[in-house]
C-alpha atoms as one frame of an Amber mdcrd trajectory, in Angstrom:
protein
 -63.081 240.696  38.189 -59.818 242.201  36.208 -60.507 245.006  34.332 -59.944
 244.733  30.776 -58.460 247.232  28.376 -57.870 247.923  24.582 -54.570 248.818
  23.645 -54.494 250.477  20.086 -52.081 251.150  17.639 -52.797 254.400  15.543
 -52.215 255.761  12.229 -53.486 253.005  10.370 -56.630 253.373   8.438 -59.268
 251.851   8.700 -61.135 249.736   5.189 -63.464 246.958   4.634 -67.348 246.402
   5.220 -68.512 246.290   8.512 -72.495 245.052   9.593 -74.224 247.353  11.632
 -75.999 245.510  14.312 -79.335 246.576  15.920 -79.926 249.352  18.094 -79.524
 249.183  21.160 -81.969 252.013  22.397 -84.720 250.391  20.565 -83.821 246.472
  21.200 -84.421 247.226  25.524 -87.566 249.146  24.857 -88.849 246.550  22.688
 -88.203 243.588  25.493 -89.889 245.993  28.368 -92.786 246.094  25.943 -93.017
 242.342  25.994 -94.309 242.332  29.302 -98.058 243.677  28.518 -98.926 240.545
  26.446 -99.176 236.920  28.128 -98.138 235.769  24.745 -94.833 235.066  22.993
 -93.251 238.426  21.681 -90.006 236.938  19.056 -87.503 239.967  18.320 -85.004
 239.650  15.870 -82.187 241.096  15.055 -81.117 241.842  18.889 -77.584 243.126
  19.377 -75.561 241.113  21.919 -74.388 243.700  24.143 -74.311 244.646  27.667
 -77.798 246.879  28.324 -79.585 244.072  26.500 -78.245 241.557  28.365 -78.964
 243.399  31.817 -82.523 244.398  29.971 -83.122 240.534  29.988 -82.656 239.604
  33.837 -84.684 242.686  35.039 -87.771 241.240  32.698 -86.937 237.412  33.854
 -87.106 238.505  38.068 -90.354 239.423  36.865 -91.546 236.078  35.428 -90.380
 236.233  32.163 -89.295 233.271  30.287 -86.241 233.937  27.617 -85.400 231.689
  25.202 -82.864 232.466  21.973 -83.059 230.955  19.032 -79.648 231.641  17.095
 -77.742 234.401  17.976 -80.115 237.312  17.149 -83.740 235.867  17.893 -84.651
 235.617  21.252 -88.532 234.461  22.294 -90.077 236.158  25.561 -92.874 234.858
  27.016 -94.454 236.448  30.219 -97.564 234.239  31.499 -97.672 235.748  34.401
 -95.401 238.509  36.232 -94.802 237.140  39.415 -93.656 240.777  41.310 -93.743
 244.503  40.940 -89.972 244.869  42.631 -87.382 245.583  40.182 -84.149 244.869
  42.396 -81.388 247.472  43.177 -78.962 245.107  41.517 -79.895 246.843  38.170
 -79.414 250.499  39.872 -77.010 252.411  38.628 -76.375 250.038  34.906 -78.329
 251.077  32.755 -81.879 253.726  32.560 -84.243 250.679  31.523 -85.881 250.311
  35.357 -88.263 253.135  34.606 -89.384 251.798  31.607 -91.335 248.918  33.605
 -93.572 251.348  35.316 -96.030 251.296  32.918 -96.432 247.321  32.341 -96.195
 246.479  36.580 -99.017 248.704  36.670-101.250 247.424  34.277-100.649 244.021
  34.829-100.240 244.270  39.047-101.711 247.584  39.530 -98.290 248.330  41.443
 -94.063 249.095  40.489 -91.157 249.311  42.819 -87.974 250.711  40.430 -84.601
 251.897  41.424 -83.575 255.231  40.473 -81.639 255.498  36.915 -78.495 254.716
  35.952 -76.511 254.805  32.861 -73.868 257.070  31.438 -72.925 259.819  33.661
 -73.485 262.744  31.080 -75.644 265.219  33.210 -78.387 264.817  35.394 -81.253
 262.632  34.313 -84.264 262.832  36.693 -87.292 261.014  36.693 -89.691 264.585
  37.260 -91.216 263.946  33.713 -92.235 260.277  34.157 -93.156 261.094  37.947
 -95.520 264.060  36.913 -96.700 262.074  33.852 -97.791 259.014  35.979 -99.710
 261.110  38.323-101.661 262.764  35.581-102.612 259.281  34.650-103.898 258.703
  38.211-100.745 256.831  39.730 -99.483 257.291  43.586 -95.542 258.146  43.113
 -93.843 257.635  46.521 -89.576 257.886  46.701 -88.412 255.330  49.558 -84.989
 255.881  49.781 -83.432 254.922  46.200 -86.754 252.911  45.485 -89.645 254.686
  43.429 -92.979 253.112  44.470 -95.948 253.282  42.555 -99.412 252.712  42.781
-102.673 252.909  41.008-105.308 254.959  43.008-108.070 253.116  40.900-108.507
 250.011  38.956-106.893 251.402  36.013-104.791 254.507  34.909-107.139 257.675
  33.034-106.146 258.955  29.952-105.249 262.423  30.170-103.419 265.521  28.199
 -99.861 265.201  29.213 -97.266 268.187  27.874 -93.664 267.361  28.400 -91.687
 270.458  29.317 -88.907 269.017  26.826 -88.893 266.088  24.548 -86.992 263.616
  26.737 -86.783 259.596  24.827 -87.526 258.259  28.300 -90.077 259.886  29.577
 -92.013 259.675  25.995 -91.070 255.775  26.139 -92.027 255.111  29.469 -95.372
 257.148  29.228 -96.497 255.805  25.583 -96.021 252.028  27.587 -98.189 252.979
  30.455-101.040 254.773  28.341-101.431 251.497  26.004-104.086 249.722  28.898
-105.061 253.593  30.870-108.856 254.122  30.533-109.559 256.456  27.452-107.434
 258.596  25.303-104.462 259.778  26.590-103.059 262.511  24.430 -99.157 262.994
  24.986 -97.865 266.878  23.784 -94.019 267.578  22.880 -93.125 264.028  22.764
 -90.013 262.599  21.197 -89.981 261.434  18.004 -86.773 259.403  17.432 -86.827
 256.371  15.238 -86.416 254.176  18.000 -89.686 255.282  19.770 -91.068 254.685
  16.706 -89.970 251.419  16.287 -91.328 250.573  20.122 -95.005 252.067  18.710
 -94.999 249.870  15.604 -94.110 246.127  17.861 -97.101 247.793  20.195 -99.190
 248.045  16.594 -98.598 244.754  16.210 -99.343 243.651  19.342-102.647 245.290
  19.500-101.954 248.727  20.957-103.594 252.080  19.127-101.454 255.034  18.970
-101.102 257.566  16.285 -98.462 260.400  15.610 -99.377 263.343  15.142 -97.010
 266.118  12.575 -96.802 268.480  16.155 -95.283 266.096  18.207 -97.752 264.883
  19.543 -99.078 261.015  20.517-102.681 260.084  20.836-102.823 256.770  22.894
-106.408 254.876  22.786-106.706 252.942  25.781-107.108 249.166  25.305-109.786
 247.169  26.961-111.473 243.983  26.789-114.196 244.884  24.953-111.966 245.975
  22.116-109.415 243.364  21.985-112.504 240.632  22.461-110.675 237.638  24.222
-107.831 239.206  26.600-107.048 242.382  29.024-103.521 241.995  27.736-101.678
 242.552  24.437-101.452 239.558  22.031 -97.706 238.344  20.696 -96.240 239.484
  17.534 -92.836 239.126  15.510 -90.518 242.252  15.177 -86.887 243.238  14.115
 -85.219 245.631  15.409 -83.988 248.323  13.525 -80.076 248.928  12.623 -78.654
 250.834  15.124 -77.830 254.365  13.833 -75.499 255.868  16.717 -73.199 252.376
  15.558 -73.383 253.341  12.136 -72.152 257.088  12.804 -69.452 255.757  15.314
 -67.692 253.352  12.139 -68.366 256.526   9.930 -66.231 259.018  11.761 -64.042
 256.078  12.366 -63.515 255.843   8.445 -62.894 259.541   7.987 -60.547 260.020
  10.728 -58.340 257.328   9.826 -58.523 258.377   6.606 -59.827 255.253   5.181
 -62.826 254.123   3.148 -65.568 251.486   5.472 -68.879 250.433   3.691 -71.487
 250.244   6.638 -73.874 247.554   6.095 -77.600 248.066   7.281 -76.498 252.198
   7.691 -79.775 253.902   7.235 -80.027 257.331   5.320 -83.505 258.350   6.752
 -81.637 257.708  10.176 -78.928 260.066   9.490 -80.179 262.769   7.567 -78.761
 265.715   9.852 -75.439 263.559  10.137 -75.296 263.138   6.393 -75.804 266.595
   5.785 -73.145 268.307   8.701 -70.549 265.588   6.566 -71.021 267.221   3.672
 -70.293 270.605   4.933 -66.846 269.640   6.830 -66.060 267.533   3.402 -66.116
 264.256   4.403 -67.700 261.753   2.042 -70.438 259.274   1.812 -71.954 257.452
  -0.884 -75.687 255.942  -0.082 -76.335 252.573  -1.679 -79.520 249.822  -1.612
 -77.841 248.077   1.233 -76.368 250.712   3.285 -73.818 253.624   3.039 -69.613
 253.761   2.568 -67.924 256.521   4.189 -64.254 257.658   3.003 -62.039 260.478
   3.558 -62.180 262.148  -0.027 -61.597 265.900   0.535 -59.528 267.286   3.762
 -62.061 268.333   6.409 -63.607 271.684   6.520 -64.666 273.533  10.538 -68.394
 273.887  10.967 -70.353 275.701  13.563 -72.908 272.727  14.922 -75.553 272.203
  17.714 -77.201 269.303  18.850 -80.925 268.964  19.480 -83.934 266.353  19.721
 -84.639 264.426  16.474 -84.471 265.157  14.081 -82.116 267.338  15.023 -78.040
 266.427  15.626 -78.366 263.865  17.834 -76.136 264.409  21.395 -74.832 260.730
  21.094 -73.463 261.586  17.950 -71.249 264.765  19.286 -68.525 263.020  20.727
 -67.130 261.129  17.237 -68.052 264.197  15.274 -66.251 266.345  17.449 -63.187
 264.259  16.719 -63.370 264.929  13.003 -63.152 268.146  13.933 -60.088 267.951
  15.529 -58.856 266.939  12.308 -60.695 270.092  10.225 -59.155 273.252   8.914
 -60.117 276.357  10.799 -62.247 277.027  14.057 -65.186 275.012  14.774 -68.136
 275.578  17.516 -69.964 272.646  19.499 -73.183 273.608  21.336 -74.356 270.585
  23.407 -78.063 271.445  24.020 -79.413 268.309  25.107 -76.686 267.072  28.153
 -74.650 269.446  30.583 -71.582 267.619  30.601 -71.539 265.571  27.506 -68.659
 267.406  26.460 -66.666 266.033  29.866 -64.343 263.807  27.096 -62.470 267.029
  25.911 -59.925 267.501  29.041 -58.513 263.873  27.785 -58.385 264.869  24.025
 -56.718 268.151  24.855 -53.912 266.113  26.420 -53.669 264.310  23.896 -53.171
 267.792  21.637 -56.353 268.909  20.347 -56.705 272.621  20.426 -59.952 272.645
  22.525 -61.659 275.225  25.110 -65.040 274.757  27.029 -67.318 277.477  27.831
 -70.710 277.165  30.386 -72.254 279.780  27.531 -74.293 278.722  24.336 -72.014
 279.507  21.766 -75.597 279.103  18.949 -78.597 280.123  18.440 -80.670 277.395
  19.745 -82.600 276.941  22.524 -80.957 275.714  25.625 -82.072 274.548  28.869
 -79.044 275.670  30.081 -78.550 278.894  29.365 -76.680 280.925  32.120 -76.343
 278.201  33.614 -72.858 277.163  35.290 -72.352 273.983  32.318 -69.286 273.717
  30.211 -71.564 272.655  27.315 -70.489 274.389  24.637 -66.982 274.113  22.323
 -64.387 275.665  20.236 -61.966 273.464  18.471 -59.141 274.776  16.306 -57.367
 272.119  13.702 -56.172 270.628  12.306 -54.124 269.222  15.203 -52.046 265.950
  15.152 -52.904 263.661  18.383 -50.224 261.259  20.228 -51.082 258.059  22.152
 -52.357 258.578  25.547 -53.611 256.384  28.451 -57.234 256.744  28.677 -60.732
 255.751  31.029 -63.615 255.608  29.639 -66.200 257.749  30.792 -69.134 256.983
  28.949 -70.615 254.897  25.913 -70.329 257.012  23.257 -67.438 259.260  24.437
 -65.463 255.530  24.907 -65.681 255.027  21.304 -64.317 258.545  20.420 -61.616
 257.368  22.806 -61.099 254.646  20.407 -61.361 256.654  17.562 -58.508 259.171
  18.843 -56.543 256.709  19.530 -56.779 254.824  16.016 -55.753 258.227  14.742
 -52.965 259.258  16.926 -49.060 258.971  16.951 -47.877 255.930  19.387 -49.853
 253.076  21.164 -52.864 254.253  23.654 -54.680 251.917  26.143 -58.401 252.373
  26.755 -59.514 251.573  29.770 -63.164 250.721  31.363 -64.155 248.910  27.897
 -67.088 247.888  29.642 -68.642 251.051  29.148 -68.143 250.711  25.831 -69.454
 247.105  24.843 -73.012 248.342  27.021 -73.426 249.208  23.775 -71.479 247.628
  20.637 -71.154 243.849  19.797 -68.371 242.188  18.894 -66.671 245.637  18.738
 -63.096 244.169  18.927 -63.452 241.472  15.977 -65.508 244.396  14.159 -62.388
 246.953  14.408 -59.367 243.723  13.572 -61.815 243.239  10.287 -61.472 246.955
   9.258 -57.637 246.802   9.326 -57.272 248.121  13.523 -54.090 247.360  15.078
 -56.170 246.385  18.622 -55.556 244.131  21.332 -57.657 243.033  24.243 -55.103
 243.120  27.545 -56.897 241.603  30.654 -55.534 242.981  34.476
């Protein structure tokens, strides 16, 4: 298959309205969670995209039927899951495998996964789900690239489980196979973003009990029979997904840098709070309306000293755009990357395309870190404001592909992005959305 690039001209802004469309790390959770009812499960507002599409054949090997019904609707109905071997096709594309754990076990009593995959940002192992599983009474077994698991009993135990950090998918995979374990499992220093949320409100609706605690905390009663009355399994339900928030920050640096004015459509405020707020301090400007948010360049662009963290913290997936704006900011500015070790592996390309940038393996903040003296270039100082010129680029990752896209909307000269598949895992119609907004893009093919 020919690879296809983006070739961008820069140095025109970017105006217009622009829809965000739904997230894509709640719309995969919410179609693994599909599998513990035998009844139909309808999600709306799914984002056409690459990790949902990928989400979709690893649930139908299993038995599940999909049907769509217009673009955004799709209906999932698993009657019965006809294996507990999640092929090694999906290795290595996207981090969802692990998520099925939980639902092969209650419904087969057994899962075979591949190791994860996904955007090559750091390591991202599997202990937490591993040692979370066998606190719940699961056999873990690694056979070559092939986790096996196995229940020891008829059913998982509820149990206290403390996560030594608050990892999404270990909190996501562990809240799915609690829903059917026998008892109260009570899960300590848990995530909390909105998107885990969103996966514990379809499982409210589907018949699941779980409440949230202010510390963190999840407390998981175990479903059975008895209390649901007519089924061992979850009943359907109907559930949107909710706008995705990392799209909405990706158009809103995209506004500021080009110095242009985009209204974002479906752009949440109690989504962005912390993203809002570090804005405001460089000078960048935002107005928050009924329907969603406008971003403009109003004020030139102020340094700021910023970490990243866990929700509701400065989200990681979020660095990588900001960190262009800062490019583009008066005075010295500090990144701190606490949450991947090499999330910060973008900069070598920006520098040659002239931003002032130097990489350090210390924490240049305060917070926390996991990888303190430790031998990680996770940490930033960016002088600007610095003009950029067009460069030839590969994508790394998701998110750092469209800072690629924003540097080169920004810069002097005509770039081409390569590996655009990286980025379209996880933005729809990302192309047509750009043209809309004014973007001198073209799609080259070879």
């Amino acid at each position: 298959m020919a690879e296809r690039s983006y070739v961008v001209q820069g140095g025109v802004p970017l105006h217009g309205t622009v829809r965000v469309s739904g997230g894509k790390n709640a719309a995969t959770k919410l179609i693994v969670a599909s599998l513990l009812s035998s009844e139909s499960v309808h999600l709306s507002n799914i984002p056409r995209i690459g990790d949902v599409d990928i989400t979709l054949k690893m649930v139908e090997s299993l038995g599940t039927s999909v049907t769509w019904s217009g673009e955004h609707s799709v209906h999932l109905l698993t009657k019965q899951v006809e294996n507990a071997h999640v092929s090694e096709t999906f290795s290595g594309r996207n981090r969802v495998p692990i998520l099925l754990v939980g639902p092969l076990l209650a419904r087969l009593g057994h899962a075979e996964v591949p190791l994860l995959g996904g955007d090559d940002v750091g390591k991202r192992p599997v202990d937490f789900h591993i040692a979370g599983y066998r606190a719940l009474g699961a056999e873990v077994v690694e056979k070559g690239n092939i986790l096996v698991f196995t229940l020891t009993q008829k059913k998982l135990r509820g149990t206290v489980i403390t996560l030594p950090f608050p990892s999404v998918m270990a909190t996501e995979s562990l809240l799915l196979g609690s829903v059917f374990a026998e008892g109260t499992t009570v899960l300590k220093n848990a995530a909390v973003e909105p998107e885990i949320l969103d996966l514990i409100d379809l499982l409210q609706k589907m018949g699941a009990i779980i409440s949230h605690e202010t510390d963190r905390t999840y407390i998981i009663e175990g479903v059975s029979p008895i209390i649901k009355g007519f089924s061992s399994w979850l009943q359907g339900a109907e559930h949107a997904v909710i706008p995705d928030r990392n799209e909405a920050v990706s158009f809103a640096a995209a506004a500021i840098a080009t110095k242009g004015s985009i209204f974002i459509e479906g752009a949440q405020q109690a989504d962005l709070r912390t993203f809002l707020n570090a804005l405001r301090k460089i000078g960048a400007g935002f107005e928050v309306r009924e329907n969603g948010i406008r971003f403009s360049h109003t004020n030139p662009l102020k340094s700021l000293a910023f970490e990243t963290g866990v929700h509701p913290g400065f989200m990681t997936d979020w660095q990588p755009p900001f960190t262009i704006l800062l490019t583009q900011a008066e005075g010295t500015s500090v990144v701190h990357d606490t949450v991947h070790e090499r999330r910060l592996d973008y900069a070598e390309t920006l520098q040659q395309m002239g931003a002032n940038m130097d990489l350090f393996p210390r924490c240049l903040g305060g917070r926390e870190c996991r990888f303190r003296d430790r031998d990680f270039p996770h940490s930033a100082v960016v002088r600007g404001p610095t003009p950029l010129t067009a460069h030839d680029m590969e994508v790394p990752d998701l998110r750092a592909g469209f800072s690629y896209l924003i540097a080169a909307l920004i810069a002097e000269g005509t770039s081409r992005v390569r590996g655009v598949e990286k980025i379209e895992r996880g933005y729809e119609n990302l192309v047509e959305k750009l043209r809309g907004l004014g973007a001198d893009i073209i799609v080259e093919e070879g």
